[in-house]
C-alpha positions as CSV (number, residue, x, y, z in Angstrom):
1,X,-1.5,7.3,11.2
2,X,-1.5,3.4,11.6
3,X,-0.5,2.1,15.0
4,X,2.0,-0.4,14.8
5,X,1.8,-3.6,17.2
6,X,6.0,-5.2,17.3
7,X,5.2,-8.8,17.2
8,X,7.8,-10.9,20.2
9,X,10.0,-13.5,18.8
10,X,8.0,-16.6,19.6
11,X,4.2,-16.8,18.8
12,X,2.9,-19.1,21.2
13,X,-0.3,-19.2,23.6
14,X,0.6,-16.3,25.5
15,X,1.5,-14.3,22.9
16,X,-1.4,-14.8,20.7
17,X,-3.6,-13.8,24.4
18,X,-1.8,-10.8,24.2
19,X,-2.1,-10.2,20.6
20,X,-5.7,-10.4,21.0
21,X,-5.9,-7.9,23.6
22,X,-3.8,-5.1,22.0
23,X,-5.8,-5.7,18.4
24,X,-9.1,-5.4,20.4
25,X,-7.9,-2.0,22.2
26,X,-7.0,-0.6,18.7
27,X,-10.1,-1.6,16.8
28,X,-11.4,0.9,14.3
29,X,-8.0,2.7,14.0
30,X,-5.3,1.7,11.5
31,X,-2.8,-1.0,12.3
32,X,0.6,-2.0,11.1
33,X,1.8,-5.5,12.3
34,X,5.7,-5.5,12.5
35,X,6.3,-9.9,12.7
36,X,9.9,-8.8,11.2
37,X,11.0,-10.4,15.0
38,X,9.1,-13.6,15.0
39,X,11.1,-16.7,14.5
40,X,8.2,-18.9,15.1
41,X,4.8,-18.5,14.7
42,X,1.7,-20.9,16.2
43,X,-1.9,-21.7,15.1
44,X,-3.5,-19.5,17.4
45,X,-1.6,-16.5,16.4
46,X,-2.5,-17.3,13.1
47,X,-6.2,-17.3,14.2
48,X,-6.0,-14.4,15.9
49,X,-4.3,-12.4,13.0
50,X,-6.2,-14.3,10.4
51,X,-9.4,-12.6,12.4
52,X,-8.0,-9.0,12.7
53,X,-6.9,-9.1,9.0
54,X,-10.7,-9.9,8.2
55,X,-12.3,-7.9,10.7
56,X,-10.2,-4.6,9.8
57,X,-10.5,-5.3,5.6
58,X,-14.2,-5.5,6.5
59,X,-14.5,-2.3,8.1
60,X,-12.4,0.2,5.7
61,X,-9.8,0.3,7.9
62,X,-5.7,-0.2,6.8
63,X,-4.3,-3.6,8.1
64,X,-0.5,-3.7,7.3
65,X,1.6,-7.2,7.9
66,X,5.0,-7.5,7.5
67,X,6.0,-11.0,8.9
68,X,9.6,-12.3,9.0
69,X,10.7,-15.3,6.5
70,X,9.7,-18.0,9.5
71,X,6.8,-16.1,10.2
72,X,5.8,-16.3,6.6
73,X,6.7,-19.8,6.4
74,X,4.7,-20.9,9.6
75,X,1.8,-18.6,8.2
76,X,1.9,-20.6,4.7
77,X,2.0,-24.0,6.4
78,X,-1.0,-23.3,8.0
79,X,-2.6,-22.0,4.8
80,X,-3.4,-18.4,5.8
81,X,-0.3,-16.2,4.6
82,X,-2.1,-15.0,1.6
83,X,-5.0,-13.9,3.1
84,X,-3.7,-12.1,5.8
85,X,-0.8,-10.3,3.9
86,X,-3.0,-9.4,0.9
87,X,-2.0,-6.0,-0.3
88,X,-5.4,-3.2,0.5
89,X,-7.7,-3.0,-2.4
90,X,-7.7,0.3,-4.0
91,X,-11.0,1.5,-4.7
């Protein structure tokens, strides 16, 4: 069963510190990012999930994103959306 990490409405600094915490803490399990609060999203978030998305794909292990409309839109500007919601591969 994935764990599911609630994203906070703004993405800044301190969220993306915290972000990085919890994603660290739940490394090697499954995880389901809920972003379906965020209303806006920074670089350094994107960094930080742009990182877990890659670091969990690598290992075998389910990442799940489901960003809100801004969140998608921030996530595009900054030219990562597409990696970091890209469906799993099914083997």
């Amino acid at each position: 069963m994935s764990e599911i990490l609630h994203l906070p409405e703004r993405l800044d600094f301190d969220a993306a510190r915290t972000l990085h915490g919890q994603l660290l803490a739940l490394r090697g399990h499954p995880v389901s990012i809920d972003g379906s609060a965020v209303r806006t999203g920074g670089a350094l978030a994107a960094q930080v999930l742009l990182a877990a998305a890659r670091d969990w794909r690598a290992a075998g292990q389910p990442f799940a994103f489901a960003p809100s409309v801004a969140l998608q839109d921030d996530l595009e500007r900054l030219g990562v959306l597409s990696e970091i919601a890209q469906e799993e591969a099914t083997a």
